[in-house]
C-alpha positions in Angstrom: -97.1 -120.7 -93.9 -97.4 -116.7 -93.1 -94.0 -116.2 -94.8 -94.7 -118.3 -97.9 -98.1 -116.9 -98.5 -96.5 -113.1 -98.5 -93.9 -114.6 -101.0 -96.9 -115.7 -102.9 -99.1 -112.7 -102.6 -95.6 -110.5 -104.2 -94.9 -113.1 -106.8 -99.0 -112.4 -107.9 -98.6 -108.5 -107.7 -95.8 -108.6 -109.8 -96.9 -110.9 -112.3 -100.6 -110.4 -112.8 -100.5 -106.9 -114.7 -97.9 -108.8 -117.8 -100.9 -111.5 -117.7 -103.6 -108.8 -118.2 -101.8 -107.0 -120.6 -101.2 -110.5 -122.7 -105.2 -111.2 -122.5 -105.9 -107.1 -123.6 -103.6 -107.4 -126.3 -106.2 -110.4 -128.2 -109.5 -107.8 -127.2 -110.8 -106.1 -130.2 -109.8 -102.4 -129.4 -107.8 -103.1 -126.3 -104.4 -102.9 -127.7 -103.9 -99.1 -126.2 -105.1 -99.8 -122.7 -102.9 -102.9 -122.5 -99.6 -100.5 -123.3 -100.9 -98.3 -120.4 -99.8 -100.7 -118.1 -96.2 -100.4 -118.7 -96.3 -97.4 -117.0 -98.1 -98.4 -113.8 -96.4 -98.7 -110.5 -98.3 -102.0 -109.4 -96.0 -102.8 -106.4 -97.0 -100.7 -103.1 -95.5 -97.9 -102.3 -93.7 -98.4 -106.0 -89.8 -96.8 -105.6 -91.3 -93.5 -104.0 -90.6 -94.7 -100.4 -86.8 -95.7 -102.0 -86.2 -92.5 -102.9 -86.9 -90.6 -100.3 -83.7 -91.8 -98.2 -80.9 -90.9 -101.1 -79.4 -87.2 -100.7 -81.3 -84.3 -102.5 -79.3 -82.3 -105.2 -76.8 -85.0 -105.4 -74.7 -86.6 -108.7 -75.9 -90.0 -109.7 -76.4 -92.6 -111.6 -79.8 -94.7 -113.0 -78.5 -98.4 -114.8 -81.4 -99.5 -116.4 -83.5 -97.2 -117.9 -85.8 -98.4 -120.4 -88.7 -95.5 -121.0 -87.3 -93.2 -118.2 -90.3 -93.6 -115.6 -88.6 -93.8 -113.1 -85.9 -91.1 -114.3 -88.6 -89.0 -114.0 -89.4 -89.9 -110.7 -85.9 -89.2 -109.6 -86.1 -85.9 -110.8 -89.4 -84.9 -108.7 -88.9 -86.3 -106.0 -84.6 -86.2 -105.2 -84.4 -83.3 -107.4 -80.6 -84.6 -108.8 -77.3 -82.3 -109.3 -76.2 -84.4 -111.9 -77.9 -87.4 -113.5 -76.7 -90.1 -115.2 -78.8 -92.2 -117.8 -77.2 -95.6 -118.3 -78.5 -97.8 -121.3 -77.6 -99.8 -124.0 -81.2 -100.0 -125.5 -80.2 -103.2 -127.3 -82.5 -105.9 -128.0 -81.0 -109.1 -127.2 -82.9 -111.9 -129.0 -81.5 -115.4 -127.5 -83.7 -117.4 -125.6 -82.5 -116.6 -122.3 -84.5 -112.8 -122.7 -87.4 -114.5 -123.8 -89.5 -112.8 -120.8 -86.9 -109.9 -120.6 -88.6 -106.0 -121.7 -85.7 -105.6 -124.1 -85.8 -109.0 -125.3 -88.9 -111.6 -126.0 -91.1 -109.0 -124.5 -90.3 -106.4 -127.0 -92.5 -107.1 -129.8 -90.5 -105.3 -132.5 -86.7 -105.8 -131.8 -84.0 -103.3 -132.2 -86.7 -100.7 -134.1 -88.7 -100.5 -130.5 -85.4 -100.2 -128.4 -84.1 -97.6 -130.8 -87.2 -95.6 -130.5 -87.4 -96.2 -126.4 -83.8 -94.3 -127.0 -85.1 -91.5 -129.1 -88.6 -91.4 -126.8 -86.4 -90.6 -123.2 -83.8 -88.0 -125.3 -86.9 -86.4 -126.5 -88.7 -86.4 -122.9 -85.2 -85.2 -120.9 -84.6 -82.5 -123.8 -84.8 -79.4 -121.7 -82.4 -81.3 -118.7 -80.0 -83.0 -121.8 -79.6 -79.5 -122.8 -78.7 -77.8 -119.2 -76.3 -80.2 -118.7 -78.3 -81.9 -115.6 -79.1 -85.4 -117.1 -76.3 -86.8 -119.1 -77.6 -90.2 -121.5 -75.1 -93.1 -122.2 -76.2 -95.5 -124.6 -73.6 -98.6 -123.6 -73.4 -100.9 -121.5 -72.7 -100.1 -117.6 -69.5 -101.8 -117.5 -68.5 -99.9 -120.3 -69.7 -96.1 -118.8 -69.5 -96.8 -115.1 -65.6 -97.5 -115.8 -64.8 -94.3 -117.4 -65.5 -92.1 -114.3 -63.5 -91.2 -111.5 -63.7 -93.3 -108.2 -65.7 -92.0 -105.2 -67.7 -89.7 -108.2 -71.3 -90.7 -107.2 -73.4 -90.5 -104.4 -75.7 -92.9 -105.2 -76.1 -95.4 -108.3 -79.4 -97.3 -108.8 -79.1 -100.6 -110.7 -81.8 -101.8 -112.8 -80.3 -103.7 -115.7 -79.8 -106.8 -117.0 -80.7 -109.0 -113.6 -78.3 -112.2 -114.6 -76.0 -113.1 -111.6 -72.7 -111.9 -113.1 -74.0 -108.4 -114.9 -75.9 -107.9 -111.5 -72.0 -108.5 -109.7 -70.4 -106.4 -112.0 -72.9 -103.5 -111.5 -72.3 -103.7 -107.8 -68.7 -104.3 -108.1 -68.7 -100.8 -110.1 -71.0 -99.0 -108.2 -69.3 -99.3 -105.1 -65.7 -98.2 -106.6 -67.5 -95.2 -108.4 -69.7 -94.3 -105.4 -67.6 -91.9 -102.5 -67.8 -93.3 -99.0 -71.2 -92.9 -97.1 -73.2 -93.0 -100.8 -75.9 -95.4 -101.6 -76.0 -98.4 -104.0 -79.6 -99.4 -104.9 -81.9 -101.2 -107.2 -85.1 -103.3 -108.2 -86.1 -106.9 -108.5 -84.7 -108.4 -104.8 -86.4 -111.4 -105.0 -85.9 -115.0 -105.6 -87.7 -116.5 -109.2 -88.4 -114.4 -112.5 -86.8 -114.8 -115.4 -83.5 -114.5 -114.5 -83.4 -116.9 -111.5 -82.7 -115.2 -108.1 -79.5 -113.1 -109.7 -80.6 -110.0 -108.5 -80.9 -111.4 -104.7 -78.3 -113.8 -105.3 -75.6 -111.2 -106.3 -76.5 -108.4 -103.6 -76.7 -111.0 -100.6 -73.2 -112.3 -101.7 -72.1 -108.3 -101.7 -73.4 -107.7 -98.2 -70.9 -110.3 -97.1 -68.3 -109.7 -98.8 -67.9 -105.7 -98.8 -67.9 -102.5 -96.5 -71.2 -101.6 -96.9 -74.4 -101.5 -94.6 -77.8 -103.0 -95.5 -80.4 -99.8 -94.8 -83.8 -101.4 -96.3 -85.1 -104.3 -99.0 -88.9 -103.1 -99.0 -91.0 -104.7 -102.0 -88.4 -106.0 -104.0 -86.0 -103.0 -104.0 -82.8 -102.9 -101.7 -80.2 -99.8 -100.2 -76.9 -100.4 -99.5 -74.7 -97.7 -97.7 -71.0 -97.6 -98.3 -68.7 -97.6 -95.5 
């Protein structure tokens, strides 16, 4: 019973904030507070704790951006070499993304992903310009397959959670990442919208590769290459 009420109490956390932003959004006047909560880390500890144990002035890589929150957080708090913004910013309007941010969640299709693209250029300018954050708008397959193997030392994945993209981010990852780097990322838990895929995929690539489980803590997980 302990175990399935903690699962319970995380599956609240992580879904009450969308549910108050949904009943904000019909208040007179509330329409401004309820897009605040995009930006708040509900979870405890949020990713802070995460990145903490990946290497300071390192190259890597951030699959999933969307507004770059949490690109920003990188650069506090690991203070990055070399970063690498991975994003299509593509609305994708099929049923499946129905409760998806870049799908039934985004309220104005392709004009709000387009302008989430132009909105984390124009907050990055100053690092786009010294050559320390480098922005790829495709898909991860795509970019992660044109670098060099062993290039990163870490890669977080964050992107589309579905079984298969979620396998083919890890697949790449660990090729791209050099031997003793880190492959982490977000959503570790069984439910939301896209079914498990994230938990699925990474508990089938502890089995089946060389690398070393080092924490799942709220949702996120850190793998270690061997």
């Amino acid at each position: 019973m302990r175990v399935q009420d903690d699962e319970r109490r995380k599956e609240l956390v992580a879904h009450w904030p969308p549910l108050l932003k949904n009943l904000l959004k019909r208040a007179p006047g509330a329409d401004k507070f309820a897009r605040l909560l995009d930006f708040v880390p509900w979870q405890p500890g949020y990713r802070e704790h995460l990145l903490e144990m990946l290497p300071k002035n390192s190259v890597c890589a951030e699959v999933g951006v969307h507004r770059g929150e949490f690109s920003a957080r990188v650069l506090k708090i690991v203070n990055p070499k070399e970063l690498h913004l991975i994003d299509p910013w593509k609305y994708e309007p099929s049923n499946t993304y129905k409760e998806a941010l870049y799908g039934g969640k985004t309220s104005r299709g392709q004009e709000e992903m387009d302008e989430r693209y132009h909105s984390v250029r124009q907050r990055f300018d100053a690092e786009i310009h010294s050559g320390r954050i480098v922005i790829h708008r495709d898909f991860s397959n795509n970019v992660l397959g044109e670098f060099q193997d062993g290039y990163f030392d870490w890669v977080y994945i964050d992107g589309n959670h579905l079984y298969e993209f979620v396998r083919q981010d890890l697949t790449l990852s660990f090729q791209k990442t050099k031997p003793g780097g880190y492959i982490t990322g977000d959503d570790y838990q069984a439910g939301g919208w896209w079914q498990g895929g994230v938990k699925k995929a990474v508990d089938e690539f502890v089995r089946d590769k060389p690398v070393q489980l080092v924490a799942i803590e709220n949702g996120k997980f850190v793998l270690r290459k061997n």
